[in-house]
C-alpha positions, 0 to 999 in steps of 0.5 A: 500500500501507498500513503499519501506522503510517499508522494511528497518530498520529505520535510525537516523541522526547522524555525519556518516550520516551528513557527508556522505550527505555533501561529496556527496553534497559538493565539489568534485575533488580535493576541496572535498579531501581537504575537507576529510582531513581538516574535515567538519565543519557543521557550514558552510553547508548551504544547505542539502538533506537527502531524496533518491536520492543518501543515498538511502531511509534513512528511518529515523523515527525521527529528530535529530543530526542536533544541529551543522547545524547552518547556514543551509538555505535548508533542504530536508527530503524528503521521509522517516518515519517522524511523528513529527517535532520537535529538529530543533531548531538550524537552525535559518536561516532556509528558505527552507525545504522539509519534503514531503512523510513522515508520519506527521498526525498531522496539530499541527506539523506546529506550530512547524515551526513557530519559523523559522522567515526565512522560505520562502518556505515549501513542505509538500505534499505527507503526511496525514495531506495534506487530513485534509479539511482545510490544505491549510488554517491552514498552510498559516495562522499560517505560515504568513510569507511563500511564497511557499506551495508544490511549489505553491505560496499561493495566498492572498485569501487562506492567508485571508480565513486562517487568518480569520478562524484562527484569534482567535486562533491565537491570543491566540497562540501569547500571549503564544508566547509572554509570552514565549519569555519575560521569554526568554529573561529575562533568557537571560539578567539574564546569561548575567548579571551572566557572567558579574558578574563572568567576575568581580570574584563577581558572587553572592555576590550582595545578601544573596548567601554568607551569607545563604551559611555559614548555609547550612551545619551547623546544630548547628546554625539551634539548637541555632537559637531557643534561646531566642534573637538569631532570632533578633542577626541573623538578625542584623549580616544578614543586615551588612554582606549583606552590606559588600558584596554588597560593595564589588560586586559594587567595583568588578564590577568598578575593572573589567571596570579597568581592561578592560580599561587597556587592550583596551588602551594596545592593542590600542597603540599596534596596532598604533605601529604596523601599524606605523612600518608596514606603515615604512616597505612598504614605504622602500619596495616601495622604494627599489623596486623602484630602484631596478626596475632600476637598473635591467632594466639598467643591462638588457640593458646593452651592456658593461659587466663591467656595469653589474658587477657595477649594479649587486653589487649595487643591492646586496648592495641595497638587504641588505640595504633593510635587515638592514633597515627592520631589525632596524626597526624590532628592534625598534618596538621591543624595544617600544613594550618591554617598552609597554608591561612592562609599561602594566604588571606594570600597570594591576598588580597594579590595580589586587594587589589594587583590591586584599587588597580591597577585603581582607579588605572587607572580614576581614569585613566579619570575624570581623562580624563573630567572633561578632555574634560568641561572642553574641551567646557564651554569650547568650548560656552560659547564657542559660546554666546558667539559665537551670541549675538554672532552671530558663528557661521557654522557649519550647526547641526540645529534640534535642536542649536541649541536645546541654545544658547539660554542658559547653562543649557541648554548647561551642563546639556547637556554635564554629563548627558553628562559624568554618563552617563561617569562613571557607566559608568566607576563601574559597570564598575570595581564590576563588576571589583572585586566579581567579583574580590573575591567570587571570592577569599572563595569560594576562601578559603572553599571550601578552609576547607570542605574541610578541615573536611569532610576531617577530619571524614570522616577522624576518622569513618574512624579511629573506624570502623576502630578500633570494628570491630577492637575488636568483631572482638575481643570476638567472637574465636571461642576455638573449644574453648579454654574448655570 
């Protein structure tokens, strides 16, 4: 037999596709216009059919393009040329899916499923793998947690007899399951504990990384390490440049909980400023509107026009009371926040240019024992040197190592491009920290003025607003038939 989408060429699921389902699903009228013009974030799709009914036969051969669907609970497939199940990792909330009237032929594509801890509900029928003999029970004992089958409750005979069946291999499949979900989450813990690391600007100097990394590309320490006594100074300089490092990494990290504290306090006292003036400016508001309330009702049922005029004044004299008062307050708020902020540039930018020496000290640590290891190696190639000449050195030397002795210069030249290679890692690795950490403060510095000037710009334009309105609510106040 022929379906009718053997005859159409084959789809995949891209955004055009994606977006063309959600605007036909989604809302429409004029909730779905405001859709089109704001754009559609997929993040928020919950529910999608991309089957038949109204995209036509999608005939799509494979699955993919649904990364961004994150909060998707309900997926319809339903009707097309799917013969694997696989890239729907992202839809972690996954709970109902409809994948019926495809072509999946294999019972090893339902393991792919169980990864969605969520789904409820599954509808597989109208596939060749709903003919295997035991479909029923290889579905419902490695999908333990599903309730609905083809839109059938399974029943807890059919789940005994799957597990039963099923138990051995199962139990395999879990401990791989288990296996690979350790290394997952062992991964995980090691990014985040990177991300911390880079957060304190010492990414990778709790180890040998800094110090292995000034002999990648130096080909001459690689020649010298074969001389007799280099082995044993490089691994002396190794031990104590290492150490210098971590020190530095353990001081990093104190630093960053430094820096974070400071920030918290800053933003803490922040907003109890702001909700202390903000508790102020509605307590005036409540009040002004209070007696604003009164003095209308008194001029609308006034019957003496020179009460009105009285009552009309006071109330724009009560209008812009309400506006200096609003706007002193604004001022003095302004003026706390100024002395806060100021007090919590001084502050950070004390503890950055503290962590600053201290790291430069550490790394002039670094170089002292660089230039060091640099003179006893200069010492014992030259002694080399000497002994080679005299004829004096027993030891197996490669070609390529040989040739390093052939003259002072040689040698000398040598051993200070290497000594250059160091000191020029070091120098990098020590800019990097210093204008990571530097360029982080002024944008924070930098950031809080920002948003204060934009808080008080925003709230003298809302003190502006409300009192213009009041003002135009009273030169349109209806008299009604006061004045005939």
């Amino acid at each position: 037999m022929i379906r009718l989408y053997d005859t159409i060429e084959p789809n995949v699921i891209d955004e055009e596709l994606l977006k063309l389902a959600v605007e036909e699903q989604g809302p429409q009228e004029a909730a779905g216009q405001v859709a089109k013009q704001e754009g559609i974030n997929f993040k928020d799709v919950r529910s999608l059919q991309l089957d038949f009914q109204n995209l036509s036969f999608n005939n799509i051969e494979s699955i993919e393009g649904l990364d961004t669907l994150v909060n998707l609970e309900d997926l319809s497939l339903f009707s097309n040329r799917i013969a694997k199940m696989d890239a729907m990792d992202s839809l972690v909330k996954l709970q109902v899916f409809s994948i019926g009237n495809n072509m999946l032929d294999n019972l090893l594509n339902v393991i792919y499923l169980r990864r969605f801890k969520f789904l409820r509900s599954l509808n597989l029928a109208g596939n060749p793998i709903c003919e295997e003999e035991d479909y029923k029970l290889f579905v419902t004992a490695y999908l333990p947690d599903l309730v609905y089958l083809d839109f059938r409750l399974i029943d807890a005979h059919t789940r005994e007899l799957g597990g039963t069946k099923y138990q051995y291999s199962i139990y395999e499949l879990k401990h791989w399951e288990n296996q690979i979900q350790s290394k997952l989450e062992e991964e995980q813990a090691n990014i985040a504990e990177l991300e911390k690391h880079k957060a304190a600007y010492v990414e990778y100097l709790n180890g040998p990384y800094l110090f292995d990394s000034l002999y990648l590309e130096d080909v001459e320490a690689a020649k010298l390490a074969y001389l007799p006594g280099v082995p044993e100074l490089l691994e002396t300089y190794k031990t104590k440049f290492i150490a210098v490092c971590q020190s530095l990494f353990d001081y990093g990290l104190i630093q960053q909980e430094k820096r974070k504290a400071e920030v918290a306090l800053f933003y803490e006292c922040l907003e109890e400023a702001l909700q202390d003036n903000r508790a102020q400016g509605l307590k005036t508001i409540d009040d002004f509107e209070k007696i604003h309330s009164e003095i209308l009702n008194t001029i609308r049922n006034a019957s003496d026009l020179q009460v009105v005029d009285t009552k009309m004044n006071e109330c724009t004299e009560e209008i812009n009371r309400l506006f200096d008062v609003l706007m002193t307050l604004e001022m003095q708020l302004v003026e706390q926040l100024e002395e806060s902020i100021n007090s919590f540039e001084r502050n950070i930018t004390d503890i950055v240019g503290v962590f600053v020496e201290n790291v430069q000290g550490l790394m002039a640590q670094c170089r002292d024992l660089e230039n060091h290891h640099h003179e006893k190696l200069l010492e014992i190639s030259i002694n080399t040197l000497e002994k080679i000449v005299k004829s004096e050195f027993d030891e197996d030397l490669p070609d390529d190592v040989r040739a390093v002795f052939s003259d002072k210069d040689t040698v000398v030249n040598a051993v200070g491009a290497s000594h250059d290679i160091h000191l020029l890692k070091i120098d990098n690795r020590e800019d990097e920290l210093i204008t990571k950490v530097t360029s982080w403060c002024t944008a924070i510095v930098d950031k809080v003025h920002n948003d204060e000037h934009n808080r008080n710009r925003k709230r003298v334009k809302e003190i502006n607003q409300y009192v213009d309105h009041l003002q135009t609510e009273l030169d349109n106040f209806d008299f009604g038939d006061l004045i005939d």
